[in-house]
C-alpha positions as CSV (number, residue, x, y, z in Angstrom):
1,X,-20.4,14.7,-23.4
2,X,-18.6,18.3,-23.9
3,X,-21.5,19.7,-22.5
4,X,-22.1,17.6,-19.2
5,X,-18.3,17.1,-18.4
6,X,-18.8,21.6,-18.6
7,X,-21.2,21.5,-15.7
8,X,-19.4,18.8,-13.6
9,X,-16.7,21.7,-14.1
10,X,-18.7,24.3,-13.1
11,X,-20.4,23.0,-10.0
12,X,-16.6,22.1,-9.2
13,X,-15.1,24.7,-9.5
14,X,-18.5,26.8,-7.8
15,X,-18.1,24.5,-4.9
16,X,-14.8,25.6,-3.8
17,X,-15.0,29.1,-4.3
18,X,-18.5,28.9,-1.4
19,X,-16.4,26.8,0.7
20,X,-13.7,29.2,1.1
21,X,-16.4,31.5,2.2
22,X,-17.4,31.2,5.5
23,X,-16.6,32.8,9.4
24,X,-13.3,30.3,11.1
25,X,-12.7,31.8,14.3
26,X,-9.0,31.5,15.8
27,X,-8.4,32.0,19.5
28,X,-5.1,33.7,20.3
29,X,-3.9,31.3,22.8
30,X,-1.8,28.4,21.8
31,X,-3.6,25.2,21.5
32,X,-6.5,27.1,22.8
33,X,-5.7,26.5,26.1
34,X,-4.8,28.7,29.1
35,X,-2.4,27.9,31.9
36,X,-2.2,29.4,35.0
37,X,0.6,27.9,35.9
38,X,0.7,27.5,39.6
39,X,-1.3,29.9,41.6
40,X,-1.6,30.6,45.6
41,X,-5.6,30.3,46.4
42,X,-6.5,33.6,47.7
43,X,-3.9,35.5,45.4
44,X,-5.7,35.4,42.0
45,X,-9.0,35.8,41.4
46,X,-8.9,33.3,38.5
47,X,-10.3,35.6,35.7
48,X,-8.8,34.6,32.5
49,X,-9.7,35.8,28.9
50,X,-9.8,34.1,25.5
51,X,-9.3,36.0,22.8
52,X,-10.3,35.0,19.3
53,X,-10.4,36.8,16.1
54,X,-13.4,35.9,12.5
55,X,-10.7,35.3,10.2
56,X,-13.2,34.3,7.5
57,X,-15.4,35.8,4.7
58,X,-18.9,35.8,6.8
59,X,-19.9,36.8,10.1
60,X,-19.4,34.5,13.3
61,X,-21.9,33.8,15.4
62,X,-21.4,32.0,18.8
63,X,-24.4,30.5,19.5
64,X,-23.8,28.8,23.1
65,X,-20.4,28.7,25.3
66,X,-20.6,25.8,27.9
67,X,-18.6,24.9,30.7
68,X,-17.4,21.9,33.0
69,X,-18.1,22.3,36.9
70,X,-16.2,24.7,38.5
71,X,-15.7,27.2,36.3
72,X,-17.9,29.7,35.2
73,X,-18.2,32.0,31.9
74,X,-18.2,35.3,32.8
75,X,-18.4,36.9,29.7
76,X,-19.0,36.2,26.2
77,X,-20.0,37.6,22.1
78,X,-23.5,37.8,21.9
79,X,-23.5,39.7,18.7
80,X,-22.0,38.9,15.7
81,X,-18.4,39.5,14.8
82,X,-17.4,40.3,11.1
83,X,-14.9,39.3,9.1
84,X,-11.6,40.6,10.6
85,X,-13.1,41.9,14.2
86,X,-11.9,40.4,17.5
87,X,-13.9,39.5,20.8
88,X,-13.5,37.9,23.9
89,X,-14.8,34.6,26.0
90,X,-13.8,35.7,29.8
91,X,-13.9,32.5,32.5
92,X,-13.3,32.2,36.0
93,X,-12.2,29.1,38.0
94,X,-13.6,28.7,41.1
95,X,-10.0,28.5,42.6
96,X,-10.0,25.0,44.4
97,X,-7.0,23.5,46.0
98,X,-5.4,21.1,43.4
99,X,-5.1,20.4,39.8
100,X,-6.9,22.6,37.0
101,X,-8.2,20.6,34.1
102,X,-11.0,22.3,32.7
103,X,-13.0,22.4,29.3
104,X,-15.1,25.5,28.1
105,X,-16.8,24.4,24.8
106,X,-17.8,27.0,22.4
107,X,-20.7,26.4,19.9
108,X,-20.5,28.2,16.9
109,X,-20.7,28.5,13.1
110,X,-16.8,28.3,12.2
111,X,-16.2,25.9,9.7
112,X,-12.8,25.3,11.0
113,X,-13.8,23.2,13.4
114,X,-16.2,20.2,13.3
115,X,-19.4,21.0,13.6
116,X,-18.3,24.2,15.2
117,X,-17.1,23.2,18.1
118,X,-14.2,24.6,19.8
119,X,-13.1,23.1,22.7
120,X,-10.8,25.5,24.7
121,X,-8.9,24.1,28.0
122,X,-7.7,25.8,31.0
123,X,-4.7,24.2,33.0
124,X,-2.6,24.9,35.9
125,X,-2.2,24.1,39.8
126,X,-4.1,25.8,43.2
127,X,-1.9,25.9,46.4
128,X,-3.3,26.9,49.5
129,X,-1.3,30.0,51.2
């Protein structure tokens, strides 16, 4: 009984200590989201960057970064980051008259989200001139 309530220990105890190491990635904005704010078309070129940093033990990898219609990723990691570097996700709104409610979703493996998932959300307002 010594012996097997040992191993249940063990594998315990092993568990937790591989949980702890994986890649999380943390973006920089707040809530992950981005707000314009309100913008004159024509006056902004709707460019806006997400900046995220591998605050775990292994390397992240972002496998896919998807967007709803009308914006468009611009730029994004293709490599991996290690532990501690930052990168970049750049997007562009296609700068339409009216009410910005957009979500880029970025596929990855971060265990700090589910299934790696991280949906990031730009918000704000177009007037025209």
């Amino acid at each position: 009984m010594k012996k097997i309530a040992t191993i249940i220990a063990v594998v315990f105890f092993s568990g937790i200590g591989f949980a702890q190491n994986k890649a999380k990635i943390d973006f920089k904005a707040e809530n992950n989201t981005i707000d314009y704010g309100t913008i004159v078309k024509g006056k902004d070129n709707g460019v806006r960057v997400f900046e995220f940093t591998n605050t775990g033990t292994t390397p992240l990898i972002i496998y896919a970064v998807q967007s709803t219609a009308g914006s468009t990723i611009l730029s994004k990691q293709t490599e991996t980051i290690l532990p501690g570097k930052s990168s970049k996700i750049e997007v562009k709104y296609n700068m339409a008259v009216g009410p910005i409610r957009k979500t880029i979703t970025v596929e990855s493996n971060a265990t700090n989200y589910d299934e790696g998932r991280v949906p990031l959300k730009i918000k704000g307002e177009v007037v025209s001139n």
